[in-house]
C-alpha positions in Angstrom: -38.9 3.1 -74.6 -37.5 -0.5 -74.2 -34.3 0.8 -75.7 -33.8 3.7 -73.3 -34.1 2.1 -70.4 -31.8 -0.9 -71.1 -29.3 1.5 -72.1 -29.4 3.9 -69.3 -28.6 0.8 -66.8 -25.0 -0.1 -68.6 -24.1 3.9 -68.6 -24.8 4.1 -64.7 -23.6 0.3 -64.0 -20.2 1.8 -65.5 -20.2 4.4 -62.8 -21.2 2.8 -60.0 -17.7 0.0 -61.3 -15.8 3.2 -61.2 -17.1 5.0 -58.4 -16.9 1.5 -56.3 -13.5 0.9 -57.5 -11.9 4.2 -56.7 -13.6 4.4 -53.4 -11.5 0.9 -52.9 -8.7 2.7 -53.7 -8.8 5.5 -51.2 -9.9 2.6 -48.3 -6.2 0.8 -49.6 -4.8 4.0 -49.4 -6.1 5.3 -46.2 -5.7 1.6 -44.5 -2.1 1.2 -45.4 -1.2 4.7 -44.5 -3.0 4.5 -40.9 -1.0 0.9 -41.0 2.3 2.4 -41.2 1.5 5.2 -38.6 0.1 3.2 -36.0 2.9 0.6 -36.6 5.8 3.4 -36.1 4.1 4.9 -33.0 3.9 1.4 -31.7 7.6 0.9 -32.0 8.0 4.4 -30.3 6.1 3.8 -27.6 7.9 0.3 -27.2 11.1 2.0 -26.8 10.9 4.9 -24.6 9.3 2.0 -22.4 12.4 0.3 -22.9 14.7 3.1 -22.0 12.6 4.0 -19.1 12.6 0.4 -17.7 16.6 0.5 -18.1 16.7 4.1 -16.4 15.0 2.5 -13.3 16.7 -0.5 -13.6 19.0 -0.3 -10.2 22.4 -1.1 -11.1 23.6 -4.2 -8.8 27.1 -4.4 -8.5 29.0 -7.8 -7.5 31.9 -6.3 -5.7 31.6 -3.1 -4.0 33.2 -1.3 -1.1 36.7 -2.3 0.1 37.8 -5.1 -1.9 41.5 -6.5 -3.6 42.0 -8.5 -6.3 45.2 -10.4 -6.7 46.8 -12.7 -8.9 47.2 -16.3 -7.5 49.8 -16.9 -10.7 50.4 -19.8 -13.2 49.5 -23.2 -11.6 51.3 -26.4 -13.8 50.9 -29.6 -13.1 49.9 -33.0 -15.0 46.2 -34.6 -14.7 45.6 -37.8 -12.7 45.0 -39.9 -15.6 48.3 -39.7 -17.2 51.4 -38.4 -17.0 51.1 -37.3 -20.7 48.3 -34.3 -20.1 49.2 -31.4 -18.0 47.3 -28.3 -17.2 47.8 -24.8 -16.9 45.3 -22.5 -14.6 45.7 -18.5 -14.0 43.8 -17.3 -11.3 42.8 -14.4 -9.6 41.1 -13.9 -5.8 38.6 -11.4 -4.5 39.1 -10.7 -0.8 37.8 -7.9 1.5 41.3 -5.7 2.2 42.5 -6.1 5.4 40.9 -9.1 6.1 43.7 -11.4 5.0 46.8 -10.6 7.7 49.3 -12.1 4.8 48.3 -11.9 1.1 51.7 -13.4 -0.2 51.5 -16.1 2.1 47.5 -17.3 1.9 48.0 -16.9 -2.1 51.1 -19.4 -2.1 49.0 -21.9 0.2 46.0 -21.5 -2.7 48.5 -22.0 -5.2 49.7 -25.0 -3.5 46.1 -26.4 -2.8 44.8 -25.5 -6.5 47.9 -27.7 -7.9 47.5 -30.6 -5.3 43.2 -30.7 -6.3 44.3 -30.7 -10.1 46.5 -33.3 -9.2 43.3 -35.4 -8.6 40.9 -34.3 -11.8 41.0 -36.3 -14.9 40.9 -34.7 -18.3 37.1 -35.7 -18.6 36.0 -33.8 -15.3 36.7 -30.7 -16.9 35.9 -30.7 -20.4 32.9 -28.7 -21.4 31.3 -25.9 -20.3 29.3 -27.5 -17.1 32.9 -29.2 -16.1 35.0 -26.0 -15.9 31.9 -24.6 -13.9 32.5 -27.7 -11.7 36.4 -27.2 -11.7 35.5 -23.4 -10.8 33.1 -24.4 -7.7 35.4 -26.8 -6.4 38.3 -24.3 -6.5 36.2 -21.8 -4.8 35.1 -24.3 -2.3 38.6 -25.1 -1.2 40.2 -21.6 -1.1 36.9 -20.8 1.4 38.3 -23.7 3.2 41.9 -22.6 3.3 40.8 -19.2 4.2 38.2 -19.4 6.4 35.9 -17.3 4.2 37.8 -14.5 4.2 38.6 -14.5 -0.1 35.2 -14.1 -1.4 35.9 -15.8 -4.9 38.4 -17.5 -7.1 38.7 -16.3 -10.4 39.4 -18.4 -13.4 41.0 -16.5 -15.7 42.8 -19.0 -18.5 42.9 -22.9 -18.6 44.9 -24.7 -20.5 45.0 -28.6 -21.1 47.8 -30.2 -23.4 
């Protein structure tokens, strides 16, 4: 009887290895499956939040109503430090129509007011990105000046420095 019952344990010890092992394998299986749907309903549910968040995002526009752009034209002129460097500026103003009485005339005095500041900047005011942001605020400062508020912004369209 010895012999019986110390082979009977290695016959069901074998099953229980095999039972215990496949039942592993369907919990991997059924794991990594639930995995991959929960993780693609997940990135479903992310996006239609997106879109809806976009959909009520209310659309704020800088310039509305009644406004003109024109072209102040090609400003020239050296730099303060030397003779040798010279600039080039194209710029552009926003103003409410109507509110200027003469366009051609207020973008000639900006014109003349953008090359006489220019005049006065060195080639290391406005290199980099934080000094044509300064360049840009000054500008817009002065033509506010010159028109009494009536262009709403200068434009910087190209600069140039040789």
């Amino acid at each position: 009887m010895a012999d019986g019952r110390q082979a009977a344990p290695k016959k069901g010890g074998r099953g229980w290895i095999g039972a215990l092992a496949l039942v592993t394998l369907v919990a991997v299986g059924t794991g990594g499956a639930l995995g991959v749907y929960l993780l693609s309903s997940v990135e479903k549910s992310v996006d239609a939040k997106k879109r809806d968040e976009a959909d009520k995002a209310v659309k704020v526009l800088t310039y509305t109503g009644d406004l003109a752009l024109r072209s102040v034209g090609s400003v020239v002129t050296n730099l303060a430090e030397s003779g040798d460097s010279w600039v080039r500026l194209e710029s552009s103003v926003v103003f409410r129509a109507g509110s200027l009485p003469n366009p051609d005339v207020t973008l000639a005095e900006i014109r003349a007011d953008v090359t006489a500041y220019l005049r006065t900047v060195s080639m290391a005011q406005i290199e980099g990105a934080s000094g044509l942001q300064h360049l840009r605020e000054d500008l817009n400062e002065r033509v506010a000046l010159r028109t009494k508020g009536a262009v709403r912004e200068l434009i910087v369209e190209a600069v140039v420095v040789q």
